[in-house]
C-alpha positions in Angstrom: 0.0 0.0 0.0 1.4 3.1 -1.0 1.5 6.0 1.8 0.0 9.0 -0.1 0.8 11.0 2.9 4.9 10.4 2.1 4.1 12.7 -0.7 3.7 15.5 0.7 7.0 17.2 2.0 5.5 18.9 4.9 4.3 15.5 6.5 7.7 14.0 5.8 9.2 17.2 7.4 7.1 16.7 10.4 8.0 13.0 10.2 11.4 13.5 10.8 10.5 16.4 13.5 8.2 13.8 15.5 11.3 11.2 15.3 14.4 13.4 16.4 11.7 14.9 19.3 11.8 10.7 20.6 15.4 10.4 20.0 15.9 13.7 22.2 13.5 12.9 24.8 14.4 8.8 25.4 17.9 10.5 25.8 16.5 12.7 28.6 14.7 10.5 30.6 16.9 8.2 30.7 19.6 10.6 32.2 16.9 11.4 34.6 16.1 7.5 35.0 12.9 7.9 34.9 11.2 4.6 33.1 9.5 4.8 29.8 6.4 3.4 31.7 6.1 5.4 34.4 2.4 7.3 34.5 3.4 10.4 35.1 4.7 10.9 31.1 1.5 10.9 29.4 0.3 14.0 31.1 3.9 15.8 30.8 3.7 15.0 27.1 0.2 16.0 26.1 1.4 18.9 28.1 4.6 19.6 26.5 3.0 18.9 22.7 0.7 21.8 23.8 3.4 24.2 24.7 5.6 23.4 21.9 2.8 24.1 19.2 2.3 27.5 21.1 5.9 28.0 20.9 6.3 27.2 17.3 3.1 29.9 16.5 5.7 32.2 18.4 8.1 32.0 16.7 6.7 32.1 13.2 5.0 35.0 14.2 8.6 36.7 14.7 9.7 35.0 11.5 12.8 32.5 13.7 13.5 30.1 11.7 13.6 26.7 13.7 15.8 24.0 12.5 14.4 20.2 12.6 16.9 19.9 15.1 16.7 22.8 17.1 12.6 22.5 17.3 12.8 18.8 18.9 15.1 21.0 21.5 12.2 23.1 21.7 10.1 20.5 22.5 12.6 18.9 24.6 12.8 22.9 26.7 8.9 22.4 27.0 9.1 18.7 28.9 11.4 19.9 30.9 9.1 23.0 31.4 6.5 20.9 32.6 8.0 18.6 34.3 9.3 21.3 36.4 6.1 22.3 37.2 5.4 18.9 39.2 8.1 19.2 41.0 10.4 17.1 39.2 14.0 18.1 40.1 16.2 18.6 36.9 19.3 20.1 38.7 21.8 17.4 37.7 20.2 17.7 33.8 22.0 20.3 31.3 19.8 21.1 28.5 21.4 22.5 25.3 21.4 26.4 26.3 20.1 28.1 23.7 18.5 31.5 24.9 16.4 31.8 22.0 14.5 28.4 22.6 14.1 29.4 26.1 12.6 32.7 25.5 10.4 30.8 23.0 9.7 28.7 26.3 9.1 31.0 28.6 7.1 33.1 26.6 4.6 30.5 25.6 3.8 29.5 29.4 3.0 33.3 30.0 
């Protein structure tokens, strides 16, 4: 069966967004050893997609450009946003400074 979808070069853009966003965030919880499982990540996430697509409205509203790369750090700034916010401790976590991103960040939970 052909994927007419893989046509389009927006949805394999996305695509590739969606898969460098896992790659990022597997990465990340597993320097925070937090287990794949654990209930807590379907809330952080549906809350993280959220902020991410507020973030990416932001910034093409000030025409920054965004990287595939750089917007699954984006996403990756917006986890650790949320995850923040219940309580979870990130001290011993670097995230890839970028003080672009995190006005992006900050701006969207405003």
């Amino acid at each position: 069966m052909i994927d007419e979808w893989e046509k389009d070069p927006a949805v394999r853009t996305m695509r590739r967004i969606f898969v460098q966003m896992e790659e990022v965030q597997k990465s990340f919880l597993s320097a925070l050893g937090i287990d794949p499982h654990d209930p807590r990540l379907r809330g952080w996430r549906e809350k993280a997609l959220s902020r991410f697509e507020r973030c990416w409205r932001i910034a093409s509203g000030k025409n920054i450009k965004l990287s595939e790369q750089r917007m699954a750090v984006v996403y990756l700034h917006c986890l650790a946003a949320q995850m923040r916010v219940d309580g979870v401790s990130l001290d011993k976590i670097v995230l890839q400074s970028d003080k672009e991103i995190e006005s992006l960040v900050k701006e969207s939970g405003e």
